[in-house]
C-alpha positions as CSV (number, residue, x, y, z in Angstrom):
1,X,171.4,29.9,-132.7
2,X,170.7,27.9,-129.7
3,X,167.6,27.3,-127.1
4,X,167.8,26.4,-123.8
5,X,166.9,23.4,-123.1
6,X,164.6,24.1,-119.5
7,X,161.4,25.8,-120.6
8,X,159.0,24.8,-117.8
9,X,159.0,25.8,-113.8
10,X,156.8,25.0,-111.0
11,X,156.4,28.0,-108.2
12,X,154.4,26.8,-105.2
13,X,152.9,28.9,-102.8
14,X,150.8,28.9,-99.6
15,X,149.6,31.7,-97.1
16,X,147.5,31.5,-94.1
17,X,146.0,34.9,-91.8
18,X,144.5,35.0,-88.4
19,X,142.3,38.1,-87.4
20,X,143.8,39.0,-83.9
21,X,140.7,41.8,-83.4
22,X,138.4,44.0,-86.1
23,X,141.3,46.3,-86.8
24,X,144.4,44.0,-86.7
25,X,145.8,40.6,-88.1
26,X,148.8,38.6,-88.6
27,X,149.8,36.3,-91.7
28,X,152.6,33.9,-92.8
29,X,153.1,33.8,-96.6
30,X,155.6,31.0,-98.6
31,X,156.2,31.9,-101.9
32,X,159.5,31.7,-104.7
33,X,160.6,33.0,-107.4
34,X,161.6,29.6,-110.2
35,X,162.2,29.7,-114.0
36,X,165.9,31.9,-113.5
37,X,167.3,28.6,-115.4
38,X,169.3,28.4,-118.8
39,X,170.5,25.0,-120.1
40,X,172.7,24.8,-124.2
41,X,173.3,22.1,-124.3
42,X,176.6,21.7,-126.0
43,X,178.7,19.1,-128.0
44,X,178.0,16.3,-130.5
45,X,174.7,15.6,-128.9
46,X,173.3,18.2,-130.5
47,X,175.7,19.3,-133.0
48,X,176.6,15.9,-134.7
49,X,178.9,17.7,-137.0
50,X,181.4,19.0,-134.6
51,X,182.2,21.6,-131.8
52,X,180.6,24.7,-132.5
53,X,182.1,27.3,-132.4
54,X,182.1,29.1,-128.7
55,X,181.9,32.4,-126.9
56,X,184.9,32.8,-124.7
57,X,187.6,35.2,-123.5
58,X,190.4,36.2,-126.0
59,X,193.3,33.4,-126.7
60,X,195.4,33.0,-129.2
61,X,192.9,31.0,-131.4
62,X,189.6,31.0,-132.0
63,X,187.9,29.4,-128.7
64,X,185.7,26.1,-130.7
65,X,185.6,24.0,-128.1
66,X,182.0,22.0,-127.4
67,X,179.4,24.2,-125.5
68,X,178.6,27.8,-125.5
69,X,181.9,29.2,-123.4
70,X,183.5,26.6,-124.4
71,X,183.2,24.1,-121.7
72,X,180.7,21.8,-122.5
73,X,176.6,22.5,-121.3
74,X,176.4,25.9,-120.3
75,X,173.7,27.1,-117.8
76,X,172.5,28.5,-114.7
77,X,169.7,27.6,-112.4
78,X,169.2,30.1,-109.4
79,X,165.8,29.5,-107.5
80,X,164.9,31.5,-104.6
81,X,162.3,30.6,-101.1
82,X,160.6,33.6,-99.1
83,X,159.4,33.0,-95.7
84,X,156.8,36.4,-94.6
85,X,155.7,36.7,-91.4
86,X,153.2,40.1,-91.5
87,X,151.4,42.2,-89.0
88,X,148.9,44.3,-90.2
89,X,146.6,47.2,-88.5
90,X,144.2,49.6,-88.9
91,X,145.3,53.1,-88.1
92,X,142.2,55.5,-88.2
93,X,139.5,54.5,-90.2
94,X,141.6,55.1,-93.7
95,X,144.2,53.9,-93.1
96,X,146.1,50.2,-92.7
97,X,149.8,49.8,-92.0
98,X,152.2,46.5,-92.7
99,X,155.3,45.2,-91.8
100,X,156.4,41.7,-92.7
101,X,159.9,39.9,-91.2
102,X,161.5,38.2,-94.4
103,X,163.5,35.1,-94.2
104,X,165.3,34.5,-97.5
105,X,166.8,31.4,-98.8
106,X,168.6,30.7,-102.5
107,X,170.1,27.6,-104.4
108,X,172.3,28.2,-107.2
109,X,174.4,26.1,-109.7
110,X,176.7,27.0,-112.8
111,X,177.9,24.5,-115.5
112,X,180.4,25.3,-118.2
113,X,182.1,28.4,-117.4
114,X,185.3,26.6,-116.8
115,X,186.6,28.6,-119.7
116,X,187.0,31.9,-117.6
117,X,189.3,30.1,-115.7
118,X,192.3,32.3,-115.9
119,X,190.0,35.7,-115.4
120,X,189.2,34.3,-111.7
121,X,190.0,35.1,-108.5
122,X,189.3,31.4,-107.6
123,X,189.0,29.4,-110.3
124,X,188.1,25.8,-108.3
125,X,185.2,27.9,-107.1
126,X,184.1,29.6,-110.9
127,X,181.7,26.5,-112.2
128,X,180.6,23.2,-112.4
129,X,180.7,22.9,-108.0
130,X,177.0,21.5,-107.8
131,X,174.0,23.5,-106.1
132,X,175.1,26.0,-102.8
133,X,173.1,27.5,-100.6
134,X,172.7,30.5,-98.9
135,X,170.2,32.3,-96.6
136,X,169.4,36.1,-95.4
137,X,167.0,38.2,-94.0
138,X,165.0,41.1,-94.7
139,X,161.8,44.0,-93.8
140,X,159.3,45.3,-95.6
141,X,156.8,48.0,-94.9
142,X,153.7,48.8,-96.4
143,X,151.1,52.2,-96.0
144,X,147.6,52.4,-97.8
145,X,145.3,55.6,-96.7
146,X,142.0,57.1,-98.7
147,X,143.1,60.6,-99.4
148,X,140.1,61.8,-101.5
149,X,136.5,59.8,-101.6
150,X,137.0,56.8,-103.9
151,X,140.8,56.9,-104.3
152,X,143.6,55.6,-101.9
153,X,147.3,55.6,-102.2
154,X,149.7,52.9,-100.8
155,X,153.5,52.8,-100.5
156,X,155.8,49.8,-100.0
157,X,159.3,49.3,-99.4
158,X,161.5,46.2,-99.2
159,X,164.7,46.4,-97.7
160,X,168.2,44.9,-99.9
161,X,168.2,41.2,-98.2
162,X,172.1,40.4,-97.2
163,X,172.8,36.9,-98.2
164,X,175.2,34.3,-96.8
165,X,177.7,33.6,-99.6
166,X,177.7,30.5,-102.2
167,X,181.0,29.5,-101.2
168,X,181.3,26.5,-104.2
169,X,181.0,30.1,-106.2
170,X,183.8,32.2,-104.7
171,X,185.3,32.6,-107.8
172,X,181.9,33.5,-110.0
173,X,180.2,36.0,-107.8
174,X,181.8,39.6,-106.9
175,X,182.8,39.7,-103.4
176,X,183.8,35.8,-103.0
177,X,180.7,34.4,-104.0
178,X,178.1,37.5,-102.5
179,X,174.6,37.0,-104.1
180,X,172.3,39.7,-102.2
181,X,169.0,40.3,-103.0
182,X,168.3,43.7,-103.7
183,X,165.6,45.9,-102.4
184,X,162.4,47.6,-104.0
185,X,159.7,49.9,-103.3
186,X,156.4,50.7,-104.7
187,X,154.0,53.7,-105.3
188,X,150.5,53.1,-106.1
189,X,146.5,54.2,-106.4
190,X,143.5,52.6,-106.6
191,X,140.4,54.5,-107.8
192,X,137.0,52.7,-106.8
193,X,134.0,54.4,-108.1
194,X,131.8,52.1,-107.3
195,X,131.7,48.6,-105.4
196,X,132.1,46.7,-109.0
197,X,134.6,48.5,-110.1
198,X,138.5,49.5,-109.0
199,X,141.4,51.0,-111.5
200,X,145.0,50.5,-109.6
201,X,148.2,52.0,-111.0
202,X,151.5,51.2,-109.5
203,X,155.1,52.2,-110.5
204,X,157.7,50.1,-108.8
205,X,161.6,50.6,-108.6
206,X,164.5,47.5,-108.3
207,X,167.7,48.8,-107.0
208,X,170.1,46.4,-109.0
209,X,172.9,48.7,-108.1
210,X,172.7,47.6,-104.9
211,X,174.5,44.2,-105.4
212,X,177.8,44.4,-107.5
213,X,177.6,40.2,-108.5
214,X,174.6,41.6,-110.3
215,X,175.3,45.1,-111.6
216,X,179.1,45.2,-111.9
217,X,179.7,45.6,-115.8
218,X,181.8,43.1,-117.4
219,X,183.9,45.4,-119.0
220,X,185.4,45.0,-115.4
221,X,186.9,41.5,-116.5
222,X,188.5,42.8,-119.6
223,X,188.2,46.2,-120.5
224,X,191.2,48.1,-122.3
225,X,192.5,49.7,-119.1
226,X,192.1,49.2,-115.0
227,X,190.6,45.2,-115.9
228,X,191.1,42.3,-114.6
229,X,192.4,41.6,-118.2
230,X,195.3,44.2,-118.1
231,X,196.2,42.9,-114.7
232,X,196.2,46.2,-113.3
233,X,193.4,45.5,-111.1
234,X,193.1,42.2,-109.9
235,X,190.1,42.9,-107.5
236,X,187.9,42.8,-111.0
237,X,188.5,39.5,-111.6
238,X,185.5,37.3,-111.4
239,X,184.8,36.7,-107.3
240,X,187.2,39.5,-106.1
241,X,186.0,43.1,-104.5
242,X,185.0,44.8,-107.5
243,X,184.5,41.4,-110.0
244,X,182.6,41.7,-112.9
245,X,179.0,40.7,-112.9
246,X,175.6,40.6,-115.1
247,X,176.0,44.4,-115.7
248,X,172.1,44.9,-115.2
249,X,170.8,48.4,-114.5
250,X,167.9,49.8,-112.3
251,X,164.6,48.9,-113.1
252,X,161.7,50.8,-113.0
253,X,158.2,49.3,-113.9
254,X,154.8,50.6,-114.3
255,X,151.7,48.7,-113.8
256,X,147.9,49.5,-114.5
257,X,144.8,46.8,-113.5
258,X,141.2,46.9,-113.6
259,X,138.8,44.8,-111.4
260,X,135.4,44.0,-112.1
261,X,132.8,42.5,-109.6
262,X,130.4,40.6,-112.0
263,X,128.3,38.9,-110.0
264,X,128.4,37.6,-106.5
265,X,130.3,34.9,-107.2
266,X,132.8,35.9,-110.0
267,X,135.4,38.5,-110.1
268,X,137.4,39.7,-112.9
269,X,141.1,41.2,-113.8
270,X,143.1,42.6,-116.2
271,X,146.7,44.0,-115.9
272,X,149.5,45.4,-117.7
273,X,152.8,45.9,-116.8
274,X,155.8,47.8,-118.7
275,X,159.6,47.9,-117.6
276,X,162.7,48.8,-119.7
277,X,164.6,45.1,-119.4
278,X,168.1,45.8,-117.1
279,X,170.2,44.6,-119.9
280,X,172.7,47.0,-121.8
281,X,174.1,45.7,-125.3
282,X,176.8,46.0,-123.7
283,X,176.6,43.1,-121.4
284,X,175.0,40.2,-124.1
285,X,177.5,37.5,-123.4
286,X,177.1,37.0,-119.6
287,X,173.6,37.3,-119.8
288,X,173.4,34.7,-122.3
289,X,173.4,32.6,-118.6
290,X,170.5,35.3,-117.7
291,X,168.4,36.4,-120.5
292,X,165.8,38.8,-118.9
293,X,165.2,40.7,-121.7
294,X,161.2,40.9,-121.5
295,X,159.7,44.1,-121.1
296,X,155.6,44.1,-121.5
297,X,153.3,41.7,-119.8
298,X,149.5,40.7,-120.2
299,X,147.8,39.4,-117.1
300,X,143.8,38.0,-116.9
301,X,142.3,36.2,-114.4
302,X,139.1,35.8,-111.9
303,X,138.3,34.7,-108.3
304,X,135.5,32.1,-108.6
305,X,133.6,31.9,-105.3
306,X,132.7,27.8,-105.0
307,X,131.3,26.9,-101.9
308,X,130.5,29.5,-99.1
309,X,133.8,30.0,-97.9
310,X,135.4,29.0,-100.4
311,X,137.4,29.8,-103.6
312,X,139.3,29.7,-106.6
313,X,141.4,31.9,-108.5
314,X,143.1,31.7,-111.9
315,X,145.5,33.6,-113.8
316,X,146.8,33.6,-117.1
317,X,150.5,36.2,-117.5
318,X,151.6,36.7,-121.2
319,X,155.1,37.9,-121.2
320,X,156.0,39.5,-124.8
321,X,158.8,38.3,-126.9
322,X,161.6,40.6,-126.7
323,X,165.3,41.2,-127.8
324,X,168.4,42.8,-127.0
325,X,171.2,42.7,-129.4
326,X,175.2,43.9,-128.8
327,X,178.7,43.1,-130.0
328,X,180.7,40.8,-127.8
329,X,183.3,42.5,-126.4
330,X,185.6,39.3,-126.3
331,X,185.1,39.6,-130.4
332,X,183.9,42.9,-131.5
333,X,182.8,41.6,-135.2
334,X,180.6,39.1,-133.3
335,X,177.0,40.5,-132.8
336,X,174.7,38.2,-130.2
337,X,170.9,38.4,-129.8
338,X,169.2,37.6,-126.5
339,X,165.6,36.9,-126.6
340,X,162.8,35.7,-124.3
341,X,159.2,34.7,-123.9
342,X,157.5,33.6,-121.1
343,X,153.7,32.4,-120.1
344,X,152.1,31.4,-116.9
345,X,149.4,30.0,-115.6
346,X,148.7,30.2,-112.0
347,X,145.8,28.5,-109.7
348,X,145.2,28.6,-106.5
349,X,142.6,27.5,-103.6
350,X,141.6,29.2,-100.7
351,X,138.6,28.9,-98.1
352,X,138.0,30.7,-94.4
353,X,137.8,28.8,-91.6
């Protein structure tokens, strides 16, 4: 049993809008996604009595080299900047239309994979190459319209971001090195009774498929027949056409919130959020690198008016622990566990001008 090391993440964030009439305005939103970052630690720092045993791909002999796969500290750390530029309108008097140009940029760095050497279509480009870059672009388009007195419904849709390639990772990523960002869209209502009170329900869809580094199965790399393992297809191979990736599936997530007005000053929220986690137990070793296996979330928070124009707002997420458990395929008597939990806290300032 091992932890990773790297269990705290700062996100910043920072948005600014300018009213262009009383029907229209345009905004520019920063914000990332952090925390995608696993560190085990491996060797006799932290097991003083010897290499432990590892997870790796079939040899001969049992792979006990120091570190997880074998070659030493094993980890990730993928972090992710969006830059949203966003005109917004009203159409009617019920309904407000979105569309936001998205510039897209990603770091990434991989440590002791070095093991998976000989199931690479570019080995000098697999692991331990420092952090590469990579940039893209994208659109999204958002629709909200009262249909009935007191309810509205909104729609949203993200389109799959193509990213430039992490070249120092030609040899880890499916299609040399391809990391895209895939794309989502949302359904939702809002019910507001009154002006104190509004009930919002979303469900939300990520289209995983979309991008083979992350949804190609790794039976890909060594299954019994057409595998990179069995050499009779080579485009499997980790980096080529078809390599094998995280395996994760489609998500689909469904979210229900409540807002209350207390006073003139305070407001109040409460969400929760439910997803089936993307991770098969057939795909537990890779995603030992990317353990997302949390599926329920708590949020609370409040805006806290401060000043006239000013205010603050606070929320606290809880995401519940969870578990996935699978045989490894590189050692079918082996079973491996993933699990994750996660909290945030998030504050933020803002004022009119």
């Amino acid at each position: 049993s091992i932890e990773s090391e790297n269990d705290i993440f700062y996100i910043p964030s920072f948005a600014y809008n300018w009213s262009l009439s009383d029907r229209s305005s345009v905004g520019v939103s920063v914000y990332g996604n952090g925390g995608m970052n696993t560190e085990y630690v491996g060797g006799n720092a932290q097991h003083a009595s010897g290499p432990e045993p590892a997870i790796g791909p079939p040899t001969a002999t049992a792979v006990t080299t120091p570190g997880t796969f074998g070659a030493g500290t094993a980890g990730i750390n993928l972090e992710q900047l969006f830059i949203a530029t966003t005109y917004s309108m009203m159409w009617g008097n019920k309904t407000s239309l979105g569309v936001s140009a998205i510039l897209a940029f990603q770091s990434f760095e991989a440590q002791g994979l070095a093991t998976f050497g000989g199931f690479s279509s570019a080995s000098d480009n697999l692991s331990n190459n420092g952090v590469d870059n990579a940039s893209g672009k994208g659109l999204k388009l958002g629709i909200q319209s009262e249909v009935i007195k007191d309810l509205s419904l909104a729609a949203s849709y993200q389109s799959k971001m193509d990213m430039s390639k992490f070249d120092k990772y030609a040899g880890l990523f499916a299609e040399q090195g391809d990391f895209d960002i895939p794309s989502t869209w949302t359904l939702g209502l809002a019910w507001t009774p009154n002006r104190t009170i509004a009930v919002v329900f979303d469900v939300q869809k990520i289209n995983y498929s979309e991008v083979p580094a992350i949804a190609n199965p790794m039976s890909y790399l060594i299954g019994p027949s057409n595998s990179c393992a069995t050499g009779t297809n080579q485009n499997r191979c980790l980096g080529g056409s078809e390599g094998a990736g995280f395996g994760w599936r489609d998500m689909t997530i469904y979210k229900l919130g409540m807002q209350i007005v207390g006073s003139a000053n305070m407001t109040w929220r409460v969400g929760y959020s439910h997803g089936d986690q993307p991770i098969p137990e057939s795909e537990v070793v890779f995603n030992i690198l990317a353990p997302a296996v949390i599926e329920d979330h708590l949020t609370i928070g409040f805006t806290r008016k401060v000043l006239q124009n000013s205010e603050i707002n606070f929320q606290y997420m809880h995401g519940f622990s969870n578990s996935v458990t699978g045989a490894n395929p590189l050692n079918p008597s082996q079973q491996i566990t993933l699990e994750m939990v996660q909290n945030e806290l998030e504050l933020s300032w803002g004022t009119r001008f």
